[in-house]
C-alpha positions in Angstrom: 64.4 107.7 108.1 63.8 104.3 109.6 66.3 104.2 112.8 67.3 100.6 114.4 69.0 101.0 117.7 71.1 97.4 117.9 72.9 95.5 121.0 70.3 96.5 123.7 70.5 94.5 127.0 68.3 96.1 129.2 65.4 97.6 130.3 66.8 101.0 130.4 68.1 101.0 126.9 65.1 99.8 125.5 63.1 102.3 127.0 65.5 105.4 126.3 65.2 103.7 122.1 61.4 104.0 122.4 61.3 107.4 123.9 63.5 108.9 121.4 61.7 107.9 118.5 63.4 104.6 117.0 61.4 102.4 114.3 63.3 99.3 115.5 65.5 97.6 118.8 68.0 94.8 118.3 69.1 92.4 120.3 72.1 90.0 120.0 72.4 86.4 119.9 75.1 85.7 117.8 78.0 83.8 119.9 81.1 86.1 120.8 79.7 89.8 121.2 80.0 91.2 124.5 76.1 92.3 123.9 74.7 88.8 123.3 72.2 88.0 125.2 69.5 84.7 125.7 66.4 84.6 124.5 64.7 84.6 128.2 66.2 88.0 128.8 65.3 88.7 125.1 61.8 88.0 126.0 61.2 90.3 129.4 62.8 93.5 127.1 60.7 92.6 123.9 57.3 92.7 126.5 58.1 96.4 126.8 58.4 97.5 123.5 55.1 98.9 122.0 53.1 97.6 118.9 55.1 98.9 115.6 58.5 98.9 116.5 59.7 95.8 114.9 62.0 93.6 118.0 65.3 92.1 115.8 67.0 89.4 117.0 70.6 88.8 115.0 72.2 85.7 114.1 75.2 85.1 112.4 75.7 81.9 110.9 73.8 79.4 113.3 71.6 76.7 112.2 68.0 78.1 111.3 66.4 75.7 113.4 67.9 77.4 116.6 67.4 81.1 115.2 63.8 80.1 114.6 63.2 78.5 118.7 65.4 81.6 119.8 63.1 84.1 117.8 59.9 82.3 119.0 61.3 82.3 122.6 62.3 85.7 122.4 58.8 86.8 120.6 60.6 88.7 118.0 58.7 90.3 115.0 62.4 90.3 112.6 65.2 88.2 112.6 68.3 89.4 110.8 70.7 87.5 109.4 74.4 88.7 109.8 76.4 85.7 108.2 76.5 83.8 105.0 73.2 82.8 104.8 71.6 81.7 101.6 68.3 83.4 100.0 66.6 80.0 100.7 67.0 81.0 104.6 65.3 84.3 104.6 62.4 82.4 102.5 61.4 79.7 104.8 61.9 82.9 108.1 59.2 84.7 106.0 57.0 81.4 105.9 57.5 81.2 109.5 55.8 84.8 110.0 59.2 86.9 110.6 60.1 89.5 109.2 64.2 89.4 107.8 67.3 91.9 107.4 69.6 90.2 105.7 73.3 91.9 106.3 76.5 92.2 104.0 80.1 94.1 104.8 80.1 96.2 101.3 83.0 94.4 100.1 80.6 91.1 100.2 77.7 93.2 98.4 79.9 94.5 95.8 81.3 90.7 95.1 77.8 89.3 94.2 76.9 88.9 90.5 74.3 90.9 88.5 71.6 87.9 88.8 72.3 87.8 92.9 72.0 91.3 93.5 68.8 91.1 91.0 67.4 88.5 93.8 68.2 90.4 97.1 66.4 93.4 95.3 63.2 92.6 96.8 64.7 91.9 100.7 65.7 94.4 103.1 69.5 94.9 103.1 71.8 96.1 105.8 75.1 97.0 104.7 77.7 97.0 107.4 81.5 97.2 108.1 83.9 94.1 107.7 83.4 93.6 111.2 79.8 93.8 112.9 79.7 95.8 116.1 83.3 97.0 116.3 82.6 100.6 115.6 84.5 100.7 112.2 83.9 103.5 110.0 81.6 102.9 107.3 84.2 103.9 103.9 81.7 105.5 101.3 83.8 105.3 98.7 82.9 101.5 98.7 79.6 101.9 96.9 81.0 103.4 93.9 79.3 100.4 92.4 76.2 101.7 93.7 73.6 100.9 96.5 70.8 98.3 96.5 68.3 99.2 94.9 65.7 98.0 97.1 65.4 99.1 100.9 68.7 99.3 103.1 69.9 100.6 106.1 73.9 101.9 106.2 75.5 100.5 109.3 79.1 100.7 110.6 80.9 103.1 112.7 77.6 105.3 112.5 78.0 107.9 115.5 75.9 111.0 116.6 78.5 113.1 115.3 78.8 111.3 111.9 75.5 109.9 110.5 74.1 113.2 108.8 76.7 113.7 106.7 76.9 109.8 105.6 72.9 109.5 105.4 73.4 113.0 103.1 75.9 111.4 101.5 74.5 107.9 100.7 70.3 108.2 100.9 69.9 105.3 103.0 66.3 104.3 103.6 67.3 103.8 107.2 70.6 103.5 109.8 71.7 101.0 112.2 73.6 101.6 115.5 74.9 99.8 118.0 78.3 100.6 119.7 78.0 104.5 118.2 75.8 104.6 120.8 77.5 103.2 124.0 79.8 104.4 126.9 81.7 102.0 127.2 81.7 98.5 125.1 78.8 97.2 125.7 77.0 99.7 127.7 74.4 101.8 126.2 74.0 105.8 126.8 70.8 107.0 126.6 71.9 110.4 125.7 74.0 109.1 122.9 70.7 107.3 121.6 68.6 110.6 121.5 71.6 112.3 120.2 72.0 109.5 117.1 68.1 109.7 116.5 68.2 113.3 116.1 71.2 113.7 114.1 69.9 111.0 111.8 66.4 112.7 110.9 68.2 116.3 110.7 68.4 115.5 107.3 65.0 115.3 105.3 
């Protein structure tokens, strides 16, 4: 179960992601989230994260010239993508050396034609709720049409209490967290992290 702890902002919250076992750490620079952060501060968390968990920076509909000086700034391995960016985006970020998620709400998935969802196959998928970040419950009923078929993480509204029955439910390949995981908005709890990471590999 590949595990992506999102919205990180400091050193604390990095480290408690690390310690409890997750695959990836996010970090924010799409405008408007109360977790967005700059790619200097980026930088100084990424420097602590150990080889092999992939550092994600998230952008949502910004020009790919910026994403691509924020990611090099920042030193990210992964960018993800969390707008309506084209196919022809995540191509030239893969030329550039980065890994890509590419996110959709499920709504946005379900809408795309055969021959589009034929071309995302081989990309890594994220599929969220309507609104990024704002803790809405992920409605499983929604992929009646059916998941990706290539890899994808379920994200939205994910919780410690929650994400074992919707992983046993839905056979993600991973999960993606960020305000499941937080206090207060915005603010991390490193319990809450250990607690997700566990409940999420509970199931095999």
């Amino acid at each position: 179960m590949y595990i992506k702890i999102c919205g990180l902002q400091t050193v604390e919250s990095v480290a408690a992601a690390v310690e409890a076992g997750a695959n990836a750490v996010g970090f924010i620079f799409a405008p408007g989230s109360p977790r967005t952060i700059t790619a200097a501060l980026a930088a100084t968390l990424v420097s602590s994260v150990p080889e092999g968990i992939e550092t994600v920076g998230v952008f949502r509909d910004q020009p790919l010239d910026e994403v691509l000086a924020t990611s090099r700034e920042a030193e990210l391995t992964t960018v993800q993508l969390h707008g309506n960016e084209p196919l022809a985006d995540v191509t030239r970020l893969h030329a550039a050396g980065f890994r890509t998620l590419r996110a959709f709400s499920v709504a946005a998935y379900n809408a795309l034609n055969p021959e589009d969802k034929r071309a995302w196959k081989s990309e890594r998928i994220l599929l969220d709720a309507v609104e990024p970040g704002a803790g809405e419950t992920f409605d499983s009923s929604e992929l009646a049409q059916g998941a990706p078929q290539g890899f994808w993480l379920l994200a939205g509204g994910l919780n410690p209490s929650n994400v074992a029955s919707l992983v046993g439910a839905l056979h993600p390949h991973g999960v993606d967290v960020s305000s499941g995981v937080e206090s207060s908005r915005g603010v991390k709890d490193s319990m809450l992290i250990r607690d997700f990471i566990q409940a999420a590999r509970s199931i095999s």
